[in-house]
N, CA, C and O of each residue as an XYZ file, in Angstrom:
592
protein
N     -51.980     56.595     46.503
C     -50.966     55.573     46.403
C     -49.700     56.203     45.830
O     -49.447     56.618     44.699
N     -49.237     56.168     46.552
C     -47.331     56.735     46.088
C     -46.729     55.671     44.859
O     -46.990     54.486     44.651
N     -45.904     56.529     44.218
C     -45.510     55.844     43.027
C     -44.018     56.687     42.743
O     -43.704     57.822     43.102
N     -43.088     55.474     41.804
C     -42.253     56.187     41.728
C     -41.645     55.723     40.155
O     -41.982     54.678     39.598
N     -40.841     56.566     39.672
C     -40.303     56.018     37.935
C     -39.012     55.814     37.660
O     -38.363     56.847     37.822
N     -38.314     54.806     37.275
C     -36.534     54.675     37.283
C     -36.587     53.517     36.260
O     -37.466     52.798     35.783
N     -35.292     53.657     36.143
C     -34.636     52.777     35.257
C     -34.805     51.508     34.979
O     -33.813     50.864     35.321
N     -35.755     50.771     34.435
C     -35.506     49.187     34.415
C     -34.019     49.235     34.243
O     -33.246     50.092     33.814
N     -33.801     47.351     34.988
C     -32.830     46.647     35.225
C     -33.360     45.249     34.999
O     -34.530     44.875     34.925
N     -31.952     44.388     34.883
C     -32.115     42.713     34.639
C     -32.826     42.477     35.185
O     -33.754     41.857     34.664
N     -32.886     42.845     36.772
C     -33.168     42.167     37.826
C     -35.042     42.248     37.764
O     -35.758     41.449     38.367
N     -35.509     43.284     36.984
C     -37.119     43.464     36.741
C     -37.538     42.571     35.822
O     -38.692     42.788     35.453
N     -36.831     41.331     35.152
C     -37.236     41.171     33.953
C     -38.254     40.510     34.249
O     -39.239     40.611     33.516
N     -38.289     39.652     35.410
C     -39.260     38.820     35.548
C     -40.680     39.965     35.945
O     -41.626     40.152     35.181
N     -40.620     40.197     36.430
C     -42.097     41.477     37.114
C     -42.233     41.882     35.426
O     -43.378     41.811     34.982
N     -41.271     42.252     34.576
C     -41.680     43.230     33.457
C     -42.444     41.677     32.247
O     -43.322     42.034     31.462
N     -42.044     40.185     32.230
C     -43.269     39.406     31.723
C     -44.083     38.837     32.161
O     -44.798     38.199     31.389
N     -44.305     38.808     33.334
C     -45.577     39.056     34.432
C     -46.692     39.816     33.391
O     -47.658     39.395     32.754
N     -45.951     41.379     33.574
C     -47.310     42.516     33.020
C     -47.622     41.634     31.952
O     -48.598     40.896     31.822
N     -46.355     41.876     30.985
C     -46.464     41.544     29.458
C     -47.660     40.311     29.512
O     -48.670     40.375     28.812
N     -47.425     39.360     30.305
C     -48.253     38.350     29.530
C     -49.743     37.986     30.510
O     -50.513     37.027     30.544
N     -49.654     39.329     31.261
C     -51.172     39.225     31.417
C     -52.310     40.562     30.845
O     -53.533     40.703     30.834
N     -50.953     41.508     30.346
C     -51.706     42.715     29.295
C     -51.994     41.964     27.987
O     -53.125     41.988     27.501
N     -50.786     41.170     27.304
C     -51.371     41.293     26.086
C     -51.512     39.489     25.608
O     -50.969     38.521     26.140
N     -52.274     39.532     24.646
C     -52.308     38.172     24.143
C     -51.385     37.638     23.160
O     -51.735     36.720     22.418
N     -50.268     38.137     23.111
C     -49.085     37.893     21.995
C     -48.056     38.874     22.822
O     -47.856     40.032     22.457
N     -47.471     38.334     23.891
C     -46.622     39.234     24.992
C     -45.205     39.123     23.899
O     -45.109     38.187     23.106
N     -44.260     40.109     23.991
C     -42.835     40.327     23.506
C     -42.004     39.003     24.201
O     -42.362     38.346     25.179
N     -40.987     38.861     23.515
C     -40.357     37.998     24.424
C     -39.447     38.042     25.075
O     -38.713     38.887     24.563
N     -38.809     37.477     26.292
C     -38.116     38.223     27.195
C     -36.776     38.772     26.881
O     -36.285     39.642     27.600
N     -35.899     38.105     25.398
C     -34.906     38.490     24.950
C     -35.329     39.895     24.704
O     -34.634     40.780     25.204
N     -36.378     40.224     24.000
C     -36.680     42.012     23.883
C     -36.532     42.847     24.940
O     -35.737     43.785     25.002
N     -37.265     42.518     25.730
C     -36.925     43.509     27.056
C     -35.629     43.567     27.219
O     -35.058     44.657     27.258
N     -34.799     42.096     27.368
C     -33.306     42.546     27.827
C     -32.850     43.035     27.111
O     -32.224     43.976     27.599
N     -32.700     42.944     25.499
C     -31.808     43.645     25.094
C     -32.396     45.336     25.493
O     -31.653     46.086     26.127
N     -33.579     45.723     25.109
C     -33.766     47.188     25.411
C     -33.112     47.703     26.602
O     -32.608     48.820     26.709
N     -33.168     46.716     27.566
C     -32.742     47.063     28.984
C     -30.840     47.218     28.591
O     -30.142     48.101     29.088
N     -30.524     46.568     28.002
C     -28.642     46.655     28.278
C     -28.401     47.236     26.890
O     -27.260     47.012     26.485
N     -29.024     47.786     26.224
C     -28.517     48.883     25.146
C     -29.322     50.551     25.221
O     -29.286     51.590     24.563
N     -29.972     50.069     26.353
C     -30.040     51.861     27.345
C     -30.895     52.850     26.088
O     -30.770     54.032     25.767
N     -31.821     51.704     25.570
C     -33.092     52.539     24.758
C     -33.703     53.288     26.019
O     -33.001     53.650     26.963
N     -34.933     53.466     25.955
C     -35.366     53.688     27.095
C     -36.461     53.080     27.588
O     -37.545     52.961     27.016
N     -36.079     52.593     28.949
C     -36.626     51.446     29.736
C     -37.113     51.762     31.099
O     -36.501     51.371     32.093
N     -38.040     52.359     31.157
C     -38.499     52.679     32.094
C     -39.755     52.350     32.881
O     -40.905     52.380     32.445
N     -39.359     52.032     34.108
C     -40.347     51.724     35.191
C     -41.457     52.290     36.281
O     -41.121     53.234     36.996
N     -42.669     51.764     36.398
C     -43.450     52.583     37.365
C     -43.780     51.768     38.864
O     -44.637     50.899     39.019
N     -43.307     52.043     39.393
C     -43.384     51.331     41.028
C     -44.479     51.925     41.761
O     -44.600     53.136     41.948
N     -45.426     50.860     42.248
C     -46.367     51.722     43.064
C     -46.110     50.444     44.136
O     -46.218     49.218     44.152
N     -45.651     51.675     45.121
C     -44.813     51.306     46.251
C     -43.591     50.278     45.927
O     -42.737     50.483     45.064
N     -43.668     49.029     46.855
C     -42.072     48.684     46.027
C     -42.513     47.789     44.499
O     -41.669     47.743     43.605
N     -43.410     47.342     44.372
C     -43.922     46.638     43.056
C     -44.065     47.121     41.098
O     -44.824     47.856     40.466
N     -43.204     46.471     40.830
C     -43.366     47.146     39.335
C     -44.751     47.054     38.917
O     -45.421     46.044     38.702
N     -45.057     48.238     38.839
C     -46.578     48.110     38.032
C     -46.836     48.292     36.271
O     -47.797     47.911     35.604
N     -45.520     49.061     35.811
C     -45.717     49.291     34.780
C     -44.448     49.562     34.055
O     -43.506     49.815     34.807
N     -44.185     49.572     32.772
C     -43.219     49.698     32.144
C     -43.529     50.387     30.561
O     -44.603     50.128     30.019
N     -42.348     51.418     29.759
C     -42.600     51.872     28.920
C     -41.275     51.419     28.384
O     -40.358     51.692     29.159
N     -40.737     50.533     26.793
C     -39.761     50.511     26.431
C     -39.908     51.437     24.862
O     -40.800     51.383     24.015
N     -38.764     52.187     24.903
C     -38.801     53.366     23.248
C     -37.428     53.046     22.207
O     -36.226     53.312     22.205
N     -37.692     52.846     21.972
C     -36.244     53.238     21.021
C     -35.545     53.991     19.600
O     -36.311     54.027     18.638
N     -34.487     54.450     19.441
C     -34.319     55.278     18.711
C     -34.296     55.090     17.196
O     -33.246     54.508     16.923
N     -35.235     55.415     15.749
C     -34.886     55.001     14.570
C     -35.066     56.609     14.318
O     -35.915     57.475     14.528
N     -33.981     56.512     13.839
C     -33.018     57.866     12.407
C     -33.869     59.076     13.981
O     -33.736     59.013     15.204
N     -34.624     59.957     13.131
C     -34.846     61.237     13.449
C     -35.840     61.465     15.167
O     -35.900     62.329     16.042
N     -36.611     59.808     14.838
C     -37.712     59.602     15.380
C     -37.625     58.873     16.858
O     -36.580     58.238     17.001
N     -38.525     58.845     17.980
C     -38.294     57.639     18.868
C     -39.727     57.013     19.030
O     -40.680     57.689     19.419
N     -39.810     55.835     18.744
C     -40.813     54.689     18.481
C     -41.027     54.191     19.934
O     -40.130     53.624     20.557
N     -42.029     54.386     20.348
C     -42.510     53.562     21.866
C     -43.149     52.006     20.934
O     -43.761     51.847     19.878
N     -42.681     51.211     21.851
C     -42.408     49.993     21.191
C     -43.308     49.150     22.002
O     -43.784     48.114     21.538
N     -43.631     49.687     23.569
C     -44.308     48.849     24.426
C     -44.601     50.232     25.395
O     -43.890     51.206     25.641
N     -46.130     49.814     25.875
C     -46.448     50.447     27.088
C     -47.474     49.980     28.007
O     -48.613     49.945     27.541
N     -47.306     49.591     29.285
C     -48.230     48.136     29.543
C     -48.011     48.959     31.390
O     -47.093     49.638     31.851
N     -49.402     48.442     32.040
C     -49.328     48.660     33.198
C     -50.536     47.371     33.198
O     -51.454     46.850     32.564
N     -49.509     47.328     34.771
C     -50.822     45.730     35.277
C     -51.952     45.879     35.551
O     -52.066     46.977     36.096
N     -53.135     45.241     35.459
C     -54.799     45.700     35.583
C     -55.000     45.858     36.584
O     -56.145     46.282     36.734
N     -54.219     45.691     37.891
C     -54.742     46.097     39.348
C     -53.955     47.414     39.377
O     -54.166     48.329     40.173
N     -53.327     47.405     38.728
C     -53.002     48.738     38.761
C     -53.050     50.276     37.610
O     -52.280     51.236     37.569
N     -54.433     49.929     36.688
C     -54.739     50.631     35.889
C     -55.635     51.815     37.016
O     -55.961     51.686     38.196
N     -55.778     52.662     36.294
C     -56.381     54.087     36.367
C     -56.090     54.892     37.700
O     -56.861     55.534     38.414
N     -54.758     54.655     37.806
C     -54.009     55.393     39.091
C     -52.711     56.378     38.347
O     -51.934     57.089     38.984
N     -52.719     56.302     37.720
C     -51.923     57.731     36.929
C     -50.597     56.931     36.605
O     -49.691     57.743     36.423
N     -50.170     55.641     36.471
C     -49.180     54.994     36.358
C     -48.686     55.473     34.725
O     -47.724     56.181     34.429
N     -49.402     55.014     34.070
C     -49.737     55.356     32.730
C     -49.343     56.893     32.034
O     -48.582     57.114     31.092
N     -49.930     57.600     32.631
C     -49.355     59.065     32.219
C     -48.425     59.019     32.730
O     -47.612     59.374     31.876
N     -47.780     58.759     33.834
C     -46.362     59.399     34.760
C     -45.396     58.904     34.181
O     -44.328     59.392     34.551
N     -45.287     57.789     33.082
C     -44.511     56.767     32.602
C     -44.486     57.982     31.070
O     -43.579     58.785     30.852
N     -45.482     57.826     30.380
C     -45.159     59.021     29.227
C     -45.065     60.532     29.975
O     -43.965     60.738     29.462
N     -45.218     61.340     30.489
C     -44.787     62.608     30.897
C     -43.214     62.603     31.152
O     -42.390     63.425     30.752
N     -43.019     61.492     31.903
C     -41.234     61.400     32.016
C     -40.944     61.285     30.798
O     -40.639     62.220     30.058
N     -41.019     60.099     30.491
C     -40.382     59.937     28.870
C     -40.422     61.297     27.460
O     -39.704     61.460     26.473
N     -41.636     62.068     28.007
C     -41.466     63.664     27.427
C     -40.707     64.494     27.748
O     -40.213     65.410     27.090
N     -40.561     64.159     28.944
C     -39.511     64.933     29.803
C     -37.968     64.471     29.347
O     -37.029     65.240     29.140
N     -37.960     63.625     29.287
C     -36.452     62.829     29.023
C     -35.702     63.407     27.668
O     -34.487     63.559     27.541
N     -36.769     63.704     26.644
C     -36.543     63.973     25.513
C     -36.320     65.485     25.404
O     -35.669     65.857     24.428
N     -36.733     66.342     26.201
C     -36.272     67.817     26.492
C     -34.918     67.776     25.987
O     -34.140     67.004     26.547
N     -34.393     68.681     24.745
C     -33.874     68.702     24.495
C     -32.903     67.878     23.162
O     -31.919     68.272     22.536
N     -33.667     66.636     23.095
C     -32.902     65.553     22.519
C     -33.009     66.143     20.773
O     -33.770     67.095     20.597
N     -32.245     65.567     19.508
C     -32.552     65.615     18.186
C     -33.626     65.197     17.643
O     -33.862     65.551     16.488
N     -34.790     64.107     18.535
C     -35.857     63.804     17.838
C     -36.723     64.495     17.467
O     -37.255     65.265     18.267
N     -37.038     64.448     16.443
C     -38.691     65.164     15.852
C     -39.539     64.849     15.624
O     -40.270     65.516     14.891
N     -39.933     63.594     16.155
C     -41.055     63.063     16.635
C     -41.139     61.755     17.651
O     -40.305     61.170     18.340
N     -42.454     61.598     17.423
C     -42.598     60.567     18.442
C     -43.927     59.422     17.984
O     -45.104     59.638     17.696
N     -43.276     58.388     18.054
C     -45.051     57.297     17.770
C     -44.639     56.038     17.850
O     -43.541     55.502     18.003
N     -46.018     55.572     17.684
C     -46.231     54.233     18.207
C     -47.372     53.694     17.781
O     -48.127     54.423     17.139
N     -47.774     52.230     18.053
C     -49.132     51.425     17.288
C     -49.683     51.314     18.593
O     -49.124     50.987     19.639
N     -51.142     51.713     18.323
C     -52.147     51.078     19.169
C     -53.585     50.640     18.778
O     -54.380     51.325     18.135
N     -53.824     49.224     19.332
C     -54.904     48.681     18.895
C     -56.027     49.545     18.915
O     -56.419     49.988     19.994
N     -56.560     49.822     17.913
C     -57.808     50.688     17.522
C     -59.006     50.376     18.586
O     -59.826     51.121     19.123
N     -58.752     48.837     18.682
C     -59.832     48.950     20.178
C     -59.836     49.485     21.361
O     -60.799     49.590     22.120
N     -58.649     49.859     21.540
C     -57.789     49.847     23.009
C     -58.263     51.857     23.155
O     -57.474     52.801     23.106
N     -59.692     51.893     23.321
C     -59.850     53.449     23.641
C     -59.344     54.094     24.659
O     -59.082     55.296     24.669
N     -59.134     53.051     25.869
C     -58.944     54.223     26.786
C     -57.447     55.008     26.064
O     -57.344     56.162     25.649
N     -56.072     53.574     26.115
C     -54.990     54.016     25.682
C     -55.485     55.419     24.749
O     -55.424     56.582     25.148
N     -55.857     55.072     23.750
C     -56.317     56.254     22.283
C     -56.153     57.651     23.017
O     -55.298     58.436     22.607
N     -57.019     57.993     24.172
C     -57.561     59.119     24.743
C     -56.151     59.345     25.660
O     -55.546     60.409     25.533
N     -55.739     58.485     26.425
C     -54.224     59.064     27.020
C     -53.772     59.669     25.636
O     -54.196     60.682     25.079
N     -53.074     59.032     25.341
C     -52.070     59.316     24.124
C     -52.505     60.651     23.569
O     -51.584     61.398     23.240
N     -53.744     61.088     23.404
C     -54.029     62.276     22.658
C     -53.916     63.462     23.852
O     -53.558     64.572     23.459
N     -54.173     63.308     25.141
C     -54.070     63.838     26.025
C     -52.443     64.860     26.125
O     -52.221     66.015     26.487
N     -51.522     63.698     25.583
C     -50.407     64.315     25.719
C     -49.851     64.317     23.728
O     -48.951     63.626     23.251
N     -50.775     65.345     22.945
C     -50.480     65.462     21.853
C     -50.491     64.518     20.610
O     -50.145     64.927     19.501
N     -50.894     63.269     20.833
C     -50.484     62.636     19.551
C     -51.719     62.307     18.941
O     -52.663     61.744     19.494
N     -51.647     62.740     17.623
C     -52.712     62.094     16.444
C     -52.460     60.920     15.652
O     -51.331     60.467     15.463
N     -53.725     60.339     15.104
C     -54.076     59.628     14.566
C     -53.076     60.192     13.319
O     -53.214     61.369     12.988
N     -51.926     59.234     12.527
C     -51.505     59.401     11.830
C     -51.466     58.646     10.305
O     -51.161     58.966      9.156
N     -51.992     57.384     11.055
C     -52.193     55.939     10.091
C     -52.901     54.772     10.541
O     -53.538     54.833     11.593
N     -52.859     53.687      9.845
C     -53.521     52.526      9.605
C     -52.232     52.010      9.544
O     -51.321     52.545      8.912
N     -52.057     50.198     10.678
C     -51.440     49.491      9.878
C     -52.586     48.225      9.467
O     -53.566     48.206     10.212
N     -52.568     47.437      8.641
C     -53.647     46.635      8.523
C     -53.135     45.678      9.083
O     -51.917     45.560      8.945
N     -53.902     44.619      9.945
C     -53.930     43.229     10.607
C     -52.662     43.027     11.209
O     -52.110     41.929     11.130
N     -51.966     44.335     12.019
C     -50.957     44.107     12.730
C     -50.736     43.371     14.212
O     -49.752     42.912     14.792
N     -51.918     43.474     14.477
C     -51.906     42.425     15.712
C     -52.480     41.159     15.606
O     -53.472     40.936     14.911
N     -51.778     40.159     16.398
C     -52.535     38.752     16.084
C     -54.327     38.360     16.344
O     -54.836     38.001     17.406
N     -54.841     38.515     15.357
C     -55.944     38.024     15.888
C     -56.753     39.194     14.270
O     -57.912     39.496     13.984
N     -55.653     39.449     13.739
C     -56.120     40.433     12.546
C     -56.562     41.782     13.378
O     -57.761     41.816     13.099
N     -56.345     42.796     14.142
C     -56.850     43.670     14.281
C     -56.022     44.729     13.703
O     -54.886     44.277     13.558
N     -56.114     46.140     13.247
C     -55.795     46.818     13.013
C     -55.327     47.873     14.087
O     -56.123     48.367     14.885
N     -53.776     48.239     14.054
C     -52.876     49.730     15.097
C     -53.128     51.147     13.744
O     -52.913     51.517     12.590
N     -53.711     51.431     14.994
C     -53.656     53.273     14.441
C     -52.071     53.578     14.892
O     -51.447     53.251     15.901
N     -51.727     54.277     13.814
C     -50.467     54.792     13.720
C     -50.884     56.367     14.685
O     -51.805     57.096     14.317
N     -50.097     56.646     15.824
C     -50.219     57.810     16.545
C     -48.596     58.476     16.575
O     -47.495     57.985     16.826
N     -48.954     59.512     16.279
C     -47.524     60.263     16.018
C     -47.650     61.705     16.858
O     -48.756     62.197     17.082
N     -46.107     62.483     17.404
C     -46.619     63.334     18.172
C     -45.241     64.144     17.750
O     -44.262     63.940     18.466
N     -45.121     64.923     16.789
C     -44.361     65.853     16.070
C     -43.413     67.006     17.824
O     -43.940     67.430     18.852
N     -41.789     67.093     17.272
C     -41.390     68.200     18.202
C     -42.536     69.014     18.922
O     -42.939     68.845     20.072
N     -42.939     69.865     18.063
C     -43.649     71.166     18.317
C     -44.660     70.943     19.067
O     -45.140     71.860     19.733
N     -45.292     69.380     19.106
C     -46.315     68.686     20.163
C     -45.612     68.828     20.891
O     -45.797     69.977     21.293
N     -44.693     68.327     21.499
C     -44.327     67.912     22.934
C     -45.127     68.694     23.696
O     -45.752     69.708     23.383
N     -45.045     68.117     24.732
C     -45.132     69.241     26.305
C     -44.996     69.273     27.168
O     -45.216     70.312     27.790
């Protein structure tokens, strides 16, 4: 299945709370996406064929860039959407001032766990009862010298 990665736009917002609110049970709300989308954090899309399948939004605090969301739709899990969405976004950063990289993920959520380590990042922390429903995000962090 051909796939391709670009820029979210306005015009995705609807396809991008589609995913949101059939990935998660406490979806972002759509003012989030837009603003990420028109202050050019990074907003990026995975199309398999013409259909958004997936989306990664990051944004920049002080030294660091925080992936804030990373969601692909369930008919379209375990087709490489997922990595191709972080490998770009590694790619993007070639070069940039950040010195690191992280994000929360539900401690249940193994498969995510095993991507994420795939492309460098460790277990860095605990937040306690950060998701609704009381579950606990492992703090995953992925230092410069990780990249790859």
């Amino acid at each position: 299945m051909e796939f391709c990665i670009k820029e979210l736009r306005d015009a995705d917002l609807r396809a991008i709370i589609e995913i949101e609110r059939d990935c998660f049970p406490d979806p972002w709300p759509i003012t989030w996406f837009r603003e990420a989308i028109r202050t050019r954090d990074v907003a990026l899309g995975v199309w398999f064929e013409t259909e958004l399948a997936g989306y990664l939004i990051a944004c920049p605090e002080d030294d660091s860039m925080h992936i804030g969301n990373l969601a692909v739709a369930a008919g379209y899990r375990r087709r490489g959407g997922a990595a191709a969405l972080i490998g770009e976004f590694l790619g993007r950063l070639s070069g940039s001032p950040f010195t690191r990289i992280y994000l929360e993920v539900r401690e249940s959520n193994e498969a995510a766990i095993r991507l994420y380590r795939r492309f460098g990042f460790e277990v860095t922390g605990r937040e306690k009862d950060y998701y609704q429903g009381s579950e606990d995000a492992l703090i995953m962090t992925v230092e410069r010298n990780g990249l790859v």
